[in-house]
C-alpha positions as CSV (number, residue, x, y, z in Angstrom):
1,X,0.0,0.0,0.0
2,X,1.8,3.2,-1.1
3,X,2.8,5.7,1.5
4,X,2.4,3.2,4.3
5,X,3.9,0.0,5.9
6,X,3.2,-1.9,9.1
7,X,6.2,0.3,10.6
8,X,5.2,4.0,9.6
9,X,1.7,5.1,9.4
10,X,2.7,8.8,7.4
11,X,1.6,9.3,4.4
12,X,2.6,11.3,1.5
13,X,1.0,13.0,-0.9
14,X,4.5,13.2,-2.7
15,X,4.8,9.6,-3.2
16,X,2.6,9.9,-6.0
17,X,4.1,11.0,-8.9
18,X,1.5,13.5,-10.7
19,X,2.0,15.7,-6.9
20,X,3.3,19.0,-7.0
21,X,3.0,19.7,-3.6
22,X,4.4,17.3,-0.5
23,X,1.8,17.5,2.2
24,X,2.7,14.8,5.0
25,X,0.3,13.5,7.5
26,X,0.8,11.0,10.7
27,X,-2.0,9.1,11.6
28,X,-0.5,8.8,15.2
29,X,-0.5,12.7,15.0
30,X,-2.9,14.8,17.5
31,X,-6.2,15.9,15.4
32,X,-5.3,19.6,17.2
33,X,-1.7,19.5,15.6
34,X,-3.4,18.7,12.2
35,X,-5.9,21.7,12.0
36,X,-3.3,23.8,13.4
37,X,-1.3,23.2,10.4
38,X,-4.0,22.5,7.9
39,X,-7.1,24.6,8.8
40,X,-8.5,23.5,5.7
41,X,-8.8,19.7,7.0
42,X,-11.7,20.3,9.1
43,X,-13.7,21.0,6.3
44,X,-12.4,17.8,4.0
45,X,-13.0,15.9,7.5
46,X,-16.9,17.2,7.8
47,X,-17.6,16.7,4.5
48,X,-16.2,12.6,5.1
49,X,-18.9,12.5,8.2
50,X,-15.9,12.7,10.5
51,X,-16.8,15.6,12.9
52,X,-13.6,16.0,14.2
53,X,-14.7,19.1,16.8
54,X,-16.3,18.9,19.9
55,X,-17.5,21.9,22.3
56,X,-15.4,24.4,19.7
57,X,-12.3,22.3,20.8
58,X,-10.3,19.8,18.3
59,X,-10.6,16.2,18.7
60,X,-8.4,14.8,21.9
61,X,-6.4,12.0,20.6
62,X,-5.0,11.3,17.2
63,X,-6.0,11.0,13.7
64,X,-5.7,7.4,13.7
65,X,-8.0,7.3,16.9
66,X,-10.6,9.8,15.6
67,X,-11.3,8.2,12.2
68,X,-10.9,4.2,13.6
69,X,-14.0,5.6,16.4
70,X,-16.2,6.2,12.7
71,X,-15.5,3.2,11.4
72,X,-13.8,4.0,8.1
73,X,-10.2,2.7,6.9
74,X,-7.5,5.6,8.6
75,X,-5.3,5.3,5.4
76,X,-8.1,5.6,3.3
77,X,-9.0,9.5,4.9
78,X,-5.3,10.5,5.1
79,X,-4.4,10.0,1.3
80,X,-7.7,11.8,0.6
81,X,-7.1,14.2,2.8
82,X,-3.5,14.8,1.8
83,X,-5.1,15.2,-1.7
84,X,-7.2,17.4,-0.8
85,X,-4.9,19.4,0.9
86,X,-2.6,19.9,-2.1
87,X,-5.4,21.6,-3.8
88,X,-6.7,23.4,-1.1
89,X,-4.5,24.4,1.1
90,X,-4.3,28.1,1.9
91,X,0.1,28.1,1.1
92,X,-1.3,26.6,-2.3
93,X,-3.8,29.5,-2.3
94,X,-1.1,31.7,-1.7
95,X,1.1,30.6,-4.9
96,X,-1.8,31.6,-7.0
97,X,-3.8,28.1,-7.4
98,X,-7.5,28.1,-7.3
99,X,-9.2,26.9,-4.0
100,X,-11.1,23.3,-5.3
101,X,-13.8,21.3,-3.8
């Protein structure tokens, strides 16, 4: 499975050739420490039925943890997360690409 291996759970988005950008996400990392760095990844989240905010405070506990408790595959959300990311991330934004759904 590309970006990941039973001994590191990061992907990334760079692995794949046709990427521009290198956007790198740990599924062990805190959902906090994501949406500091990627603002944008609450909305990608939301829109995946993975409501990653509770009482206007980030998830406690890591990506990993967050999207297992929904039920749906962990490497599944990060590569289309990281995806996302690349096109909509606001220091893509800020090199002039368009902001994509």
């Amino acid at each position: 499975m590309a970006g990941k291996d039973s001994n590191n759970k990061k992907i990334n988005s760079a692995d794949r050739k046709d990427d521009k950008s290198k956007i790198e996400i740990d599924a062990e990392e805190s959902v906090d420490e994501i949406l500091s760095k990627y603002p944008e990844a609450e909305r990608y989240l939301l829109e995946n039925d993975i409501e990653c905010m509770q009482c206007s405070e980030p998830f406690w506990g890591s990506l990993d943890e967050l999207v297992s408790s929904k039920g749906k595959d962990t490497e599944d959300v990060i590569m289309g997360l990281s995806e996302f990311l690349v096109k909509n991330s606001s220091v893509n934004k800020r090199k002039g690409s368009n902001y994509d759904k």
